[in-house]
N, C-alpha and C positions, 0 to 999 in steps of 0.2 A: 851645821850649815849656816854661811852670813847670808844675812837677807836684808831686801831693802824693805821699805814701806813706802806704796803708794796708795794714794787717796784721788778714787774717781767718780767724777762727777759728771752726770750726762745732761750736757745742757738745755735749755730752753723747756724744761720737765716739770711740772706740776703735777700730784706734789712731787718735793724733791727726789732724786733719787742719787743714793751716793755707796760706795765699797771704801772699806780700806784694806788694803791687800798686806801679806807682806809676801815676796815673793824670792826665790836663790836672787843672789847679787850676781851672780854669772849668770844668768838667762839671756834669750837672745828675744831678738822681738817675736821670731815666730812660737819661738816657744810661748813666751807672753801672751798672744793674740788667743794662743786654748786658754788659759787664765781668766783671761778678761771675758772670756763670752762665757764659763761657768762661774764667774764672779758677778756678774750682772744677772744672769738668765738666758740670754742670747740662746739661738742655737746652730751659731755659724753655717747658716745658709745664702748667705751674702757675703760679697766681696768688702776690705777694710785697707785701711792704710791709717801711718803715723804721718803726720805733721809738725816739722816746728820751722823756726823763721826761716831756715837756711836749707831745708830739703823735707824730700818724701820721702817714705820705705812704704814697700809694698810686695806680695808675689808676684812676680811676673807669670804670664799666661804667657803660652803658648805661640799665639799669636800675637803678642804686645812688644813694641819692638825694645820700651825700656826709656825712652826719650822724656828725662826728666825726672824721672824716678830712679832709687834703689833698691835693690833687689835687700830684700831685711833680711834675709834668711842667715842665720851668721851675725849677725849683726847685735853686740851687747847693748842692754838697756843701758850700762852707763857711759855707752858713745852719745846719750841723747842727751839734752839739759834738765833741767829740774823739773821745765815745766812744757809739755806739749800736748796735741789733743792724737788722740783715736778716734778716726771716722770707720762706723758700720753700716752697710746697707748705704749705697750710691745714692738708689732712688728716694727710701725712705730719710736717709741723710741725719742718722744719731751718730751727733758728735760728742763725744767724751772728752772733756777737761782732765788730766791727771797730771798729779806733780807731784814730784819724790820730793816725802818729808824725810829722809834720813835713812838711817838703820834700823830693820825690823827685830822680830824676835831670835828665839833660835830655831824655829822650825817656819816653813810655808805656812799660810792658814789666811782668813779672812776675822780680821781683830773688831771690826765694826761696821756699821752700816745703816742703810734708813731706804725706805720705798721698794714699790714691786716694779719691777721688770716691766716697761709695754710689751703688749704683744707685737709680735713680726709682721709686719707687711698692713696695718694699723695705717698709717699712713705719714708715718715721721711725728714731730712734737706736734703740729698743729692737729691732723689725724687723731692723735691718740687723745688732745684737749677735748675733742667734737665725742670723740668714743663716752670720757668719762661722762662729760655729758649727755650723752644718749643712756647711758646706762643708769644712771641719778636721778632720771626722768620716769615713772612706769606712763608716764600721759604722752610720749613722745611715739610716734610712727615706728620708729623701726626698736623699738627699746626691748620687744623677746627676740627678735631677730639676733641682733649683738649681746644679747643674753646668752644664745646656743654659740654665738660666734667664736663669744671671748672663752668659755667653757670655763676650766680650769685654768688656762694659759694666765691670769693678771691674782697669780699668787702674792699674798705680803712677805716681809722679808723672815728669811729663817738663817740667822746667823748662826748656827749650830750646820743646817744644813749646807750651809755655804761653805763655810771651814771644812767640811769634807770635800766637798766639789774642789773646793781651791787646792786641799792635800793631794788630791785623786788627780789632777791634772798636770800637777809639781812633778808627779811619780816618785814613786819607791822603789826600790832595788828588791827584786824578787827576794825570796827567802833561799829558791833553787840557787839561784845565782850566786848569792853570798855561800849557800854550803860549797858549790863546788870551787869556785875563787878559793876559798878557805884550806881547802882540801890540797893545793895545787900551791898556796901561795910560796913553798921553800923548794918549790921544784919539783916534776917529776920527771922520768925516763920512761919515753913512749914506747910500747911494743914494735916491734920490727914492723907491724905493717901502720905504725901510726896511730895506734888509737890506744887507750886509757887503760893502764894495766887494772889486774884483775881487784887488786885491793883497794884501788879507787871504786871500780862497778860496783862491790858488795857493801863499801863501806856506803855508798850513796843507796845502794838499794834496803839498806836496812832504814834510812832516813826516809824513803819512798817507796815502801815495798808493792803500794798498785803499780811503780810501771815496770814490774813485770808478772802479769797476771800468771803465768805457770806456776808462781806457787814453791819455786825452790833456790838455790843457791844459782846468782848468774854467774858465767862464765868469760864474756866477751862483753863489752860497752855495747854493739848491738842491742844483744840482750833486754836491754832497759832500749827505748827507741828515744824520748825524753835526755835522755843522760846524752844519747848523740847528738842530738839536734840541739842540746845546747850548747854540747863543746863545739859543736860546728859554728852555732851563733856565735859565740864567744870570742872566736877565734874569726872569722869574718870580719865583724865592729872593730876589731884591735882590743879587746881586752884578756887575750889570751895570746901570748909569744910564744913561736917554739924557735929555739937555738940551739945547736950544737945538740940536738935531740934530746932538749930538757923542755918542757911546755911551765911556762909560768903565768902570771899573773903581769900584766903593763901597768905605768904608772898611773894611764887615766882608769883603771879599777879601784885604784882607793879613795876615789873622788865620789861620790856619791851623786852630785847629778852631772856629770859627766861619763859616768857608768847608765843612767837611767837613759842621756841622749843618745848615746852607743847602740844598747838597744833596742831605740825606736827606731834607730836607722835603719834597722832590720826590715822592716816594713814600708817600702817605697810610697812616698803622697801620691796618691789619684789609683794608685797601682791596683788590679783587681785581687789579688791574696792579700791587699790590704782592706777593702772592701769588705769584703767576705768578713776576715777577723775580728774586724774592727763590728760589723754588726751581731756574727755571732756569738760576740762575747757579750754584747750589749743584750741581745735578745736572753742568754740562759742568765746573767744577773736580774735584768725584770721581771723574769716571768718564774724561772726555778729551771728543771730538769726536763729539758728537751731530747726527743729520739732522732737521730742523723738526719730521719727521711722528712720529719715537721722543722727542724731546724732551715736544713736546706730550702723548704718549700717559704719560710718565714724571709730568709735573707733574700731569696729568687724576687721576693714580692718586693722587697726594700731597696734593689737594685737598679730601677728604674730601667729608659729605656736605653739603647747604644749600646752596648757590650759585647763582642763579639768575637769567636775564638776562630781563625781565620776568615772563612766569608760567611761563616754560620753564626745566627745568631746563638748567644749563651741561653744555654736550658736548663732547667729544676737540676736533672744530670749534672752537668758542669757544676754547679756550684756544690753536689754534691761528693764528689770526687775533686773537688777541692780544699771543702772539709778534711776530709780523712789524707790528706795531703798534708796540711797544718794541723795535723791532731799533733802528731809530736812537737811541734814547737812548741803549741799553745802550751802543751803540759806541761813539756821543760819550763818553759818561764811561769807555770804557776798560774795560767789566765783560766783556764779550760781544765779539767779533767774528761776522758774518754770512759766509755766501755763497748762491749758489744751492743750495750742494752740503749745507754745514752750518755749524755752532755750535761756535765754539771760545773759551776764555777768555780775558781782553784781564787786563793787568797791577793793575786794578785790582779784580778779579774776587773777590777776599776781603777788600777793603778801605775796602768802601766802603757795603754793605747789611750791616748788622748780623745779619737774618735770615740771608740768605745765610752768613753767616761763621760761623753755628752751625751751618747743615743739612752745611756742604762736609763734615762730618767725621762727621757721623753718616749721609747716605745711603750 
């Protein structure tokens, strides 16, 4: 993978606090924008925008009409110059300095760095000045106060821990994914009604023999419900061609983070079966092995308020029977495993929903 190096600096911050990334040299800013807030500590719950002399990027809302801004999404980092800032948080107003020093390693990662993270909604640089000194002080008025405030949140820096955050956010190409791509890449001949002859099913079910809990030789791609929902992903994103009734593999599959953006695509922003995923995958890597009916009730609680599946409001139900809706994807791509009993985490579980890989470490 080529990658760049950038070096960010969050200004007006005492003490310092600074990242050096290296990041794909094809990223785009919104891919960026997860980077930079598990490369800091952020926990992207405010709105952000890039800055340089000559324009804005930002997402547009819904209601925003776009006047002056552009839309980043899509948008590569090296359409930007060397050196521009990232603003988080409107109100609280942390601007980020950052300037490509060059070419990175050969892989994503976080190579250096210095200071902890302020906490959110703190009150911007000045804010968070007043905070350290409250907390420096035990003779000051409110000094237990913003003892229980700060809690945990003004951790020092863990460059080890970072480097995975910053890996986990890059994403990785499932392991599912590469077997079957692999499987597929010199061509095969679909069965007449379209779906994956039978020496594809077994040779993947001996490589994943829980997704077929019966216990014996499959018969049909059903069979395996994993093995279908991911040819069906695969084949949605564009990294699965069928022509002339051979199914192969497209060129953006041997691109490795252009495969990983493929499949996030899968998962629509703000969408509620993104919601869902995105926390349930986050809930069973922090916690361990959750049952459908505490899973559901965990996500229900994290879903705040608005939701709504025609003029009814979304209930514990809904999110349950949502679940088991996305149990075969999750499995196919390796986030989630299923049983009757419960929910356990599959190897690609923080490396592949960007959401997910910010909640695993704060629920």
């Amino acid at each position: 993978m080529k990658t760049t190096r950038l070096r960010m600096t969050l200004r007006e911050v005492t003490p310092a606090v600074q990242r050096v990334i290296d990041v794909p040299a094809a990223i785009t800013l919104d891919e960026l924008h997860e980077v930079l807030q598990v490369a800091l500590g952020w926990t992207d719950s405010h709105l952000h925008q890039y800055r340089t002399d000559s324009a804005v990027y930002s997402v547009p809302l819904n209601d925003w009409d776009g006047e002056g801004e552009t839309d980043e999404r899509g948008v590569r980092l090296s359409a930007l110059p060397s050196q521009f800032t990232y603003l988080y948080d409107y109100g609280d107003g942390w601007t980020h300095e950052v300037e490509v020093l060059g070419p990175g390693g050969d892989a994503a990662g976080c190579v250096d760095g210095q200071g902890a993270c302020p906490p959110e909604d703190c009150g911007g640089p000045g804010g968070y000045a007043e905070l350290l000194t409250t907390l420096t002080d035990p003779r000051h008025p409110e000094h237990q106060a913003m003892r229980e405030w700060v809690g945990d949140r003004l951790c020092p820096f863990d460059q080890q821990a970072t480097d995975r955050r910053v890996r986990d956010a890059v994403g990785r190409v499932p392991e599912s994914v590469r077997l079957l791509l692999g499987l597929l890449a010199d061509g095969v001949k679909l069965t007449p009604g379209g779906r994956l002859p039978r020496v594809v099913v077994r040779t993947v079910q001996q490589q994943r023999p829980d997704w077929y809990p019966l216990g014996r030789p499959a018969s049909i791609e059903e069979d395996l419900l994993p093995l279908a929902a991911l040819h069906d992903i695969l084949r949605h994103v564009g990294l699965l061609r069928l022509a002339g009734g051979v199914l192969r593999p497209t060129k953006a599959a041997g691109d490795e983070v252009e495969t990983v953006r493929r499949l996030r695509s899968w998962f629509p922003p703000r969408g509620f079966s993104t919601f869902v995923a995105e926390r349930a995958v986050a809930l069973v890597v922090a916690r361990g092995s959750l049952t459908t009916r505490d899973l559901a009730a965990e996500v229900f609680s994290m879903l705040g308020h608005g939701w709504h599946r025609g003029n009814d409001p979304i209930t514990v139900v809904d999110v349950e029977q949502e679940l088991y809706r996305l149990a075969p994807q999750l499995a196919g791509a390796d986030m989630l495993a299923t049983s009757w009993r419960a929910w356990t985490a599959g190897p690609s579980a923080r490396s592949l929903l960007p959401g997910a890989t910010l909640l695993a470490d704060l629920v």
